[in-house]
C-alpha positions in Angstrom: 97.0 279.7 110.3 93.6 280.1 108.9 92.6 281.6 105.7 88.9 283.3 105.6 87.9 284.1 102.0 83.5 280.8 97.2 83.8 275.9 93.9 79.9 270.0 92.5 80.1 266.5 93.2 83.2 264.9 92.3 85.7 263.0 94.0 89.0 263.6 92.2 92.6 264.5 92.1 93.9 268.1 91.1 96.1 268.3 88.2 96.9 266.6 84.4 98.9 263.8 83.3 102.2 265.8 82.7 105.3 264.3 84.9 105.5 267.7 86.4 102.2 267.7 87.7 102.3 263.8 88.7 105.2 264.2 91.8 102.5 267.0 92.9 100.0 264.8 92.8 101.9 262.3 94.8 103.1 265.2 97.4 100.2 267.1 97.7 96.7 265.0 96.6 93.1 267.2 96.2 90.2 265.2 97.1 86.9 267.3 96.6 83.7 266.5 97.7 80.6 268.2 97.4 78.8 269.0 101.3 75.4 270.0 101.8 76.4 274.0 103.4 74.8 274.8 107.1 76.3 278.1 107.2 77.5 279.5 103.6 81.1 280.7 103.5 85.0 280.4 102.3 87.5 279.5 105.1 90.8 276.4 104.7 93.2 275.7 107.3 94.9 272.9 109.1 92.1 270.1 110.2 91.7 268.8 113.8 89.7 265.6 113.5 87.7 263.7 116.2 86.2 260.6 115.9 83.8 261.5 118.6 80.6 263.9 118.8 81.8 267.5 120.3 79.8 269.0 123.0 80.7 272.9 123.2 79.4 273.4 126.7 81.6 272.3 128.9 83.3 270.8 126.4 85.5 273.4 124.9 86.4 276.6 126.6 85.2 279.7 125.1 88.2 281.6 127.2 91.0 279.7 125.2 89.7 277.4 122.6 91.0 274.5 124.4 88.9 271.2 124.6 88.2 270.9 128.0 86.5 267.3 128.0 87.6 264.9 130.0 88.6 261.9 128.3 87.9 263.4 124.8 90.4 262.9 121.4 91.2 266.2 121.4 91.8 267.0 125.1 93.9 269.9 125.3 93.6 270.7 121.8 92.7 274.3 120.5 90.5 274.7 118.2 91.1 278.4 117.0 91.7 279.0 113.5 91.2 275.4 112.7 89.2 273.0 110.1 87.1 271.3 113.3 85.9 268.0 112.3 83.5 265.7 113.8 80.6 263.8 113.3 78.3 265.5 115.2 77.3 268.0 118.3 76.1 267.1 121.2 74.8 268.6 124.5 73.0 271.5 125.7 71.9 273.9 123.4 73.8 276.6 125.2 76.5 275.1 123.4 75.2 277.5 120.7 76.2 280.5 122.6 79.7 278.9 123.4 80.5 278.6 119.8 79.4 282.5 119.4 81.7 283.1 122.7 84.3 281.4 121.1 84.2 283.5 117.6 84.2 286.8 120.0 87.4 285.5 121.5 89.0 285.0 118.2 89.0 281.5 119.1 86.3 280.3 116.7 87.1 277.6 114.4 87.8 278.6 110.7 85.3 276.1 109.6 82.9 273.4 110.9 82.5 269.9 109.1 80.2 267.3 110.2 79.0 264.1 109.0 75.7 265.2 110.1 74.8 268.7 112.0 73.3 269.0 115.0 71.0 272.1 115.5 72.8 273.3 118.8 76.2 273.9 116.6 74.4 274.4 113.5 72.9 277.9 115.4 76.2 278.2 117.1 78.1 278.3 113.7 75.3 280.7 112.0 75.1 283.2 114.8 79.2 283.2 115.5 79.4 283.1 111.0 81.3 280.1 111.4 81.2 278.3 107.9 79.6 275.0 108.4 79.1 272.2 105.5 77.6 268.6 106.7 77.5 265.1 104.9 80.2 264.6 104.7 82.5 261.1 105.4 84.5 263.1 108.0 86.5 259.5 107.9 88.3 260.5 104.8 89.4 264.1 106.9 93.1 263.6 108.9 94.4 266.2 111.5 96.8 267.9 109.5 95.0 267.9 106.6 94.7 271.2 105.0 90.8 271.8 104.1 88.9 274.3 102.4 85.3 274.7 102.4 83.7 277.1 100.0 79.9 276.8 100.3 79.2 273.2 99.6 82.4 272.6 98.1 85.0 270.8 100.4 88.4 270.4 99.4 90.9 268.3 101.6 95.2 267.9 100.3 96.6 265.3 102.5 99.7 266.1 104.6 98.9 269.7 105.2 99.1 273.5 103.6 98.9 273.6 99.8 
């Protein structure tokens, strides 16, 4: 389940040194980084990660959020409500209007991180108001991950919801 809802450039771990807040730290690790933001906005929610470049036409049906690629990571994966994380688009720019098809579906991703955006899903995530941050090392980014982008401020606790 996705939460819709604003935090520089640091790299660390959430919490103090008391024992308390060390076994949360061990549990439930905050890594923050800071993103350069494509689309401003707040959104967090489970990540689904691919290692490979997403194409949205034909690649992802704006019907039922499933990716529809053949031979893709995520094959047969939705992408509704989710942290989608990739390194990149590619594909035709209609793929804009998929991503917009998508978000009138309800099947839009919460959020969009890329390592570096491509214009087709850039458009597609500003005209569907799709959150979207890039520069990001989307390596560092697990499926199952809970993230949470707020404007250029990307914050990812290993092993899901906070």
């Amino acid at each position: 389940m996705s939460r819709n809802s604003r935090e520089g450039n640091s790299d660390t771990m959430a919490g103090t040194d008391t024992p308390e807040t060390q076994s949360t730290i061990r549990k439930y690790p905050e890594i923050r980084v800071k993103a350069r933001t494509v689309k401003p906005g707040h959104a967090e929610a489970e990540a689904l990660v691919s290692p490979d470049p997403i194409g949205f036409l034909g690649g992802v049906d704006p019907d039922t959020g499933l990716v529809i690629e053949n031979g893709h990571p995520l094959q047969g994966q939705c992408v509704a409500g989710r942290v989608l994380v990739f390194p990149t688009g590619k594909g035709s720019t209609v793929g804009s209007y998929t991503l917009y098809r998508l978000a009138r579906n309800g099947l839009a991703p919460a959020a969009i991180v890329n390592a570096e955006a491509d214009p087709v899903v850039a458009v597609g995530a500003i005209i569907a108001e799709i959150p979207m941050v890039d520069q990001v090392d989307v390596a560092r980014i697990h499926t199952g991950d809970w993230v949470r982008v707020r404007d250029e401020q990307v914050t990812i606790i290993r092993g899901g919801t906070p």
